[in-house]
C-alpha positions as CSV (number, residue, x, y, z in Angstrom):
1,X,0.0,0.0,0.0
2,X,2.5,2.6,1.1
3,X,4.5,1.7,-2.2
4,X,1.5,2.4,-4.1
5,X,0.6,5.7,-2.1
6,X,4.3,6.8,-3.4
7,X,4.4,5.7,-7.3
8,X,1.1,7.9,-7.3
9,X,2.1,10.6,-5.4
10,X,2.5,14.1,-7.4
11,X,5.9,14.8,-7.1
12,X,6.8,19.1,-8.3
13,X,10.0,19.6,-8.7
14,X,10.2,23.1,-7.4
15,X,14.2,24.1,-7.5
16,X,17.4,22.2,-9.2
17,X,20.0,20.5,-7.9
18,X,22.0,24.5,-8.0
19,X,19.3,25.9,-6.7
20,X,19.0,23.7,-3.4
21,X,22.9,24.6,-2.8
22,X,22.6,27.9,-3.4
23,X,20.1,28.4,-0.6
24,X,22.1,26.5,1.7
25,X,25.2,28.5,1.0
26,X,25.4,29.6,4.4
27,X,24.5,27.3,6.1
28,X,26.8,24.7,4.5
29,X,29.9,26.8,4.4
30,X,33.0,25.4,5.2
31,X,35.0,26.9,8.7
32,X,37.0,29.5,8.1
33,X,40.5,28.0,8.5
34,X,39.8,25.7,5.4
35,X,38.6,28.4,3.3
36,X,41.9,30.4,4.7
37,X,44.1,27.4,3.5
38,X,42.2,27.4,0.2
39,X,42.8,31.6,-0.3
40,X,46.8,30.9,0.6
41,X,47.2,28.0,-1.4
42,X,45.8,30.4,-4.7
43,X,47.8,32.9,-3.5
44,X,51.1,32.9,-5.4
45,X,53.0,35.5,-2.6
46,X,51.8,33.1,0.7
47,X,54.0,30.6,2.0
48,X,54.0,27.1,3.0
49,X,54.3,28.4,6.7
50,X,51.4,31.1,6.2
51,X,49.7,27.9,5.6
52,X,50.5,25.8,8.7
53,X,50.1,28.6,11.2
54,X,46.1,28.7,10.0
55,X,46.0,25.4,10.5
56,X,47.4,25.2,13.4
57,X,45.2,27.9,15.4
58,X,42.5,25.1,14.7
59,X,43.4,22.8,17.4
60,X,40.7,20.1,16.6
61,X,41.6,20.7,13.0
62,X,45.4,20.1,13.6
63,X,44.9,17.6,16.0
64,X,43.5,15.0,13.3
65,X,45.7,16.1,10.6
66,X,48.6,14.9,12.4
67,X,46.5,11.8,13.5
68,X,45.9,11.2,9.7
69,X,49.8,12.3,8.5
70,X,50.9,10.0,11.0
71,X,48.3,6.9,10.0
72,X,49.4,3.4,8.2
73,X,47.7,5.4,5.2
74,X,51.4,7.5,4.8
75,X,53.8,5.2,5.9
76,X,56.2,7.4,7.0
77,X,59.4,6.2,8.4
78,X,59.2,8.6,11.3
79,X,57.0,10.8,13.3
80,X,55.4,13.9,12.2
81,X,54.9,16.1,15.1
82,X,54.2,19.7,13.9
83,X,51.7,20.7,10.8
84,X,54.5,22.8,9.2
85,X,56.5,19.6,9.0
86,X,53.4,17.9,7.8
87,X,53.5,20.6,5.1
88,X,56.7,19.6,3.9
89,X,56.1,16.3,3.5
90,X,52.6,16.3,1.7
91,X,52.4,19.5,-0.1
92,X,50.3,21.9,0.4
93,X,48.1,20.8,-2.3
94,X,47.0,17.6,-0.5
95,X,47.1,19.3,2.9
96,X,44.2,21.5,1.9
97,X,42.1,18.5,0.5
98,X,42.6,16.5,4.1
99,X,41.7,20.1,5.4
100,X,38.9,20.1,3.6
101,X,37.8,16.5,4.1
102,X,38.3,16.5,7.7
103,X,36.3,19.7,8.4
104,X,33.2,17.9,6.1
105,X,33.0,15.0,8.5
106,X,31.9,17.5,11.2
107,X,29.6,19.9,9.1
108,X,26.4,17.4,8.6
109,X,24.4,17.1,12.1
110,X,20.3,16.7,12.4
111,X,19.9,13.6,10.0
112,X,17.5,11.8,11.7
113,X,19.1,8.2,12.8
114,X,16.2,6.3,12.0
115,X,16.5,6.8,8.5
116,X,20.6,6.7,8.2
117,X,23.7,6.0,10.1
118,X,26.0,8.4,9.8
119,X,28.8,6.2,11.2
120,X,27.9,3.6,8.3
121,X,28.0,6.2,5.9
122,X,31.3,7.4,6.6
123,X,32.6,3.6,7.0
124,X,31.4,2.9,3.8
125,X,32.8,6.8,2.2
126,X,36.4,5.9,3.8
127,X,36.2,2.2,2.1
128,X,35.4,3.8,-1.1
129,X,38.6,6.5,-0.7
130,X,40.9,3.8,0.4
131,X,40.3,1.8,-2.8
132,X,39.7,4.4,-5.0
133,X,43.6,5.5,-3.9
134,X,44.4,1.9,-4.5
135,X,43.3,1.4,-7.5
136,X,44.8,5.0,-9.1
137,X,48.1,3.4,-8.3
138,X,47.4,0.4,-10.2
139,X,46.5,2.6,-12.8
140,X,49.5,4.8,-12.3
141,X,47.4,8.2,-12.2
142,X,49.0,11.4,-11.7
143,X,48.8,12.5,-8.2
144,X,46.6,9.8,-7.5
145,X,46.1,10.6,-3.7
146,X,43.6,12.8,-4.6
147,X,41.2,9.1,-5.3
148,X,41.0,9.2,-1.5
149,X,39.4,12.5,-0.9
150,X,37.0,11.9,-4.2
151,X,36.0,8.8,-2.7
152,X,35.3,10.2,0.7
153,X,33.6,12.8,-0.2
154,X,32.2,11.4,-3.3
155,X,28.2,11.5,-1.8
156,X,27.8,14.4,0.3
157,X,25.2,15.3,-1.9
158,X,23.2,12.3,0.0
159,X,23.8,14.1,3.1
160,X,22.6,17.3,2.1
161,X,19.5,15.6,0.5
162,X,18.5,14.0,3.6
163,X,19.2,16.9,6.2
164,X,17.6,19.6,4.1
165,X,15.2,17.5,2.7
166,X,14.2,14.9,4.8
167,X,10.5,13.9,4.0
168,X,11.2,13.4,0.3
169,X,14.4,11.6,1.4
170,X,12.4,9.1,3.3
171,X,10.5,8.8,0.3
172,X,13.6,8.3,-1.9
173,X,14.8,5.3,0.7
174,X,11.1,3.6,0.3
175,X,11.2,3.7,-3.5
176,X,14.9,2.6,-3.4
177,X,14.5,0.0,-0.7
178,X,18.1,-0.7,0.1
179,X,19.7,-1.3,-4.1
180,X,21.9,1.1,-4.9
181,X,21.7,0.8,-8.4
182,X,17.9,1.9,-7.7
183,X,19.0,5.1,-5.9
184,X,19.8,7.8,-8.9
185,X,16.6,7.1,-10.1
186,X,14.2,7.5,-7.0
187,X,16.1,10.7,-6.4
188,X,15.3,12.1,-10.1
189,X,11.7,11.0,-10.0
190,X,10.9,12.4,-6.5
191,X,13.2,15.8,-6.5
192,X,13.9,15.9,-10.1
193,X,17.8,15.6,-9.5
194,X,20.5,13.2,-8.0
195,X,22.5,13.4,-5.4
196,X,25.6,13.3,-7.7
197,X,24.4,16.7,-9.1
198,X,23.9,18.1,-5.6
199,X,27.4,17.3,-4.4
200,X,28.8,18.6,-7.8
201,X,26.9,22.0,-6.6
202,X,28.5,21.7,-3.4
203,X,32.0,21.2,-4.6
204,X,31.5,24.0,-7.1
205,X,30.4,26.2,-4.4
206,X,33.4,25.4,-1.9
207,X,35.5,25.8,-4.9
208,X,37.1,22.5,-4.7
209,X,39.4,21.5,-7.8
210,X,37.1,20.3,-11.0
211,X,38.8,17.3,-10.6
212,X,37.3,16.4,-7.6
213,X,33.9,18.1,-8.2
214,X,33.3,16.2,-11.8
215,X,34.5,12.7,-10.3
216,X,31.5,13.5,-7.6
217,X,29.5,14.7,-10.6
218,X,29.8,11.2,-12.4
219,X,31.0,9.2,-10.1
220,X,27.2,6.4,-10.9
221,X,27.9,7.6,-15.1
222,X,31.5,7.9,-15.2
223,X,31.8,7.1,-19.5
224,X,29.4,10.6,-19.6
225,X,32.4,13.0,-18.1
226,X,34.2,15.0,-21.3
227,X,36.8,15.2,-18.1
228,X,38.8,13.4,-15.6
229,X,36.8,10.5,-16.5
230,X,40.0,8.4,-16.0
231,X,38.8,9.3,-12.0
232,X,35.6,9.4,-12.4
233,X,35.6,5.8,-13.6
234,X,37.9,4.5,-10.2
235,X,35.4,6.7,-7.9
236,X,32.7,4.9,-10.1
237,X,34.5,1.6,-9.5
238,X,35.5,2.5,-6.0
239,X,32.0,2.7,-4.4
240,X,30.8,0.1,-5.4
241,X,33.4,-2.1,-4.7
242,X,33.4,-0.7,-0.9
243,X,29.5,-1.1,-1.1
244,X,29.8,-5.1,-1.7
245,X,33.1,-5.0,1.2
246,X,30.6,-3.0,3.8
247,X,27.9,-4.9,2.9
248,X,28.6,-8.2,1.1
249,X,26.0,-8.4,-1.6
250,X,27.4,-9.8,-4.8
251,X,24.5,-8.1,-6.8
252,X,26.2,-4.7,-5.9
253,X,29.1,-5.5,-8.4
254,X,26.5,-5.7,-11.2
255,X,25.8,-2.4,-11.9
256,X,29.6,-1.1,-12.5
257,X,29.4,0.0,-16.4
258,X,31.2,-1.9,-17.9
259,X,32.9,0.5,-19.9
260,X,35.0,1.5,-17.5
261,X,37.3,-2.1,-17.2
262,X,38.4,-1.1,-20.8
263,X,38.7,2.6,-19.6
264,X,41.0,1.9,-16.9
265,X,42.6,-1.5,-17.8
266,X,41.2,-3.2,-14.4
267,X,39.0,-6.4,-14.0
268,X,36.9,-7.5,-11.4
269,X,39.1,-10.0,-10.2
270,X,42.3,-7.2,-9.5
271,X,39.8,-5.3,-7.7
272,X,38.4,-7.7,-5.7
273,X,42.3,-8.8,-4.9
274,X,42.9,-5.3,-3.8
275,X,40.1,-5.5,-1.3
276,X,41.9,-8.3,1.1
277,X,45.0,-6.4,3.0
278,X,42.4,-2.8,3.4
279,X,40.7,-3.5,6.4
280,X,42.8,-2.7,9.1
281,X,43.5,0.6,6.8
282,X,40.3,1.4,6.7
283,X,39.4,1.3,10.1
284,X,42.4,3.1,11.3
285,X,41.5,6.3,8.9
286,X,37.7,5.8,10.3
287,X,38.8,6.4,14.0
288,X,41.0,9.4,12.7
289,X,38.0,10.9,10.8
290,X,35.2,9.6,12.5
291,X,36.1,8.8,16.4
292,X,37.4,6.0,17.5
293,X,35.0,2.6,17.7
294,X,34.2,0.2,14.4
295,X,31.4,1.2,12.8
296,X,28.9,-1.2,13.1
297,X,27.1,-1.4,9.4
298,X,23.3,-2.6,8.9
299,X,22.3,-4.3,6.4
300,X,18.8,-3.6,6.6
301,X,19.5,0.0,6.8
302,X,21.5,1.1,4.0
303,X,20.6,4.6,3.3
């Protein structure tokens, strides 16, 4: 019945996926020490220094930045103990993405849990950048460290759908009862966009690097992006992939396009290899994101 009452429900789509961003633009803007970081880094006369000392009057902000410089996920031979030696050692180009994707984990609150898990969500968003950076190695993409903040942040357009609009989101989980290859199109027949559109807003809005925002933009049509489809195509991969590791349903394999194996010269199989030796990974650069504690994922609940 309920199913029924939604299929003939009359859904008008009253704003686009720009518009809802644009509205929000306050409300989802980033703190000001990552939009400091991303004025010095454009700025050709600022300094690597000028860059650390912002970043360093955030004390939350620093405190997890060395938590993440200092993770399995780098390697590094020894410790990193100050954010201008952090800067040294990463770049400043990468330092502002972690920035950036550090700050985001904190900027979604109100969701109700009933509906979603944020911890799940972020287990599953950290999966998806750990392979996604895996697999841009095997690929041997330029600067391919970047895979791990596209995959992270790859669906905050779901988290903006269901915090600022909640009751159609509830109706968008109804129609796509758990399948995410159902998902895109429950979203475009109850709002009239995807969440894929909305985060591209987003990104455009914080004005993140194209690269990022068009891999966010494509990441469910990947063989559709004029650009960067290269990552777009490992993002596309990536998710799903961490979607069957979170969650262990073969069927979520099925929907990869398969254009994208002769794209990026990977087969299931290699992917599937790569999967084996991430999990302690993973859960290491949860706690440093997230909190500490394993996320405890629901099957029956899957956004």
């Amino acid at each position: 019945m309920l199913d029924r009452q939604i299929q003939a429900a009359d859904y008008s789509h009253a704003m686009t996926a720009e518009q809802l961003v644009q509205g929000l633009e306050q409300v989802m803007s980033l703190p000001d020490a990552c939009l400091r970081v991303n004025q010095l880094i454009e700025d050709p006369d600022s300094s690597s220094a000028d860059i650390a000392e912002v970043i360093a009057q955030d004390a939350d902000l620093s405190g997890r930045m060395l938590r993440l410089v200092n993770s399995a996920y780098y390697g590094l031979s020894g410790r990193v103990e100050t954010i201008s030696r952090a800067v040294t050692i990463i770049g400043t180009g990468e330092l502002r993405d972690l920035a950036l994707m550090t700050a985001t984990c904190d900027l979604f609150q109100g969701i109700p849990a009933d509906m979603f898990i944020m911890r799940d969500f972020w287990h599953y968003s950290v999966a998806t950048g750990i392979l996604g950076r895996t697999l841009a190695k095997k690929c041997n993409v330029l600067h391919g460290e970047r895979l791990f903040v596209m995959g992270v942040l790859h669906d905050i357009g779901r988290l903006v759908i269901l915090q600022h609009m909640t009751e159609k989101a509830r109706d968008v989980l109804l129609v796509a009862d758990g399948k995410n290859d159902l998902l895109v199109g429950a979203e475009q027949e109850i709002l009239g966009f995807d969440h894929a559109e909305v985060g591209y807003e987003l990104a455009r809005a914080w004005n993140l690097p194209e690269s990022i925002s068009t891999s966010i933009r494509y990441h469910h049509d990947p063989m559709a992006a004029r650009e960067f489809g290269l990552e777009s195509a490992l993002v596309h991969i990536s998710q799903a992939m961490a979607y069957h590791l979170v969650w262990g349903r073969e069927d979520d394999l099925g929907y990869i396009d398969g254009g994208v194996w002769e794209l990026t010269g990977l087969t299931v199989e290699n992917c599937l290899e790569s999967t084996e030796s991430l999990g302690d990974q993973i859960m290491e650069m949860f706690a440093v994101l997230i909190g500490d504690g394993n996320p405890k994922a629901s099957p029956k609940r899957r956004w």
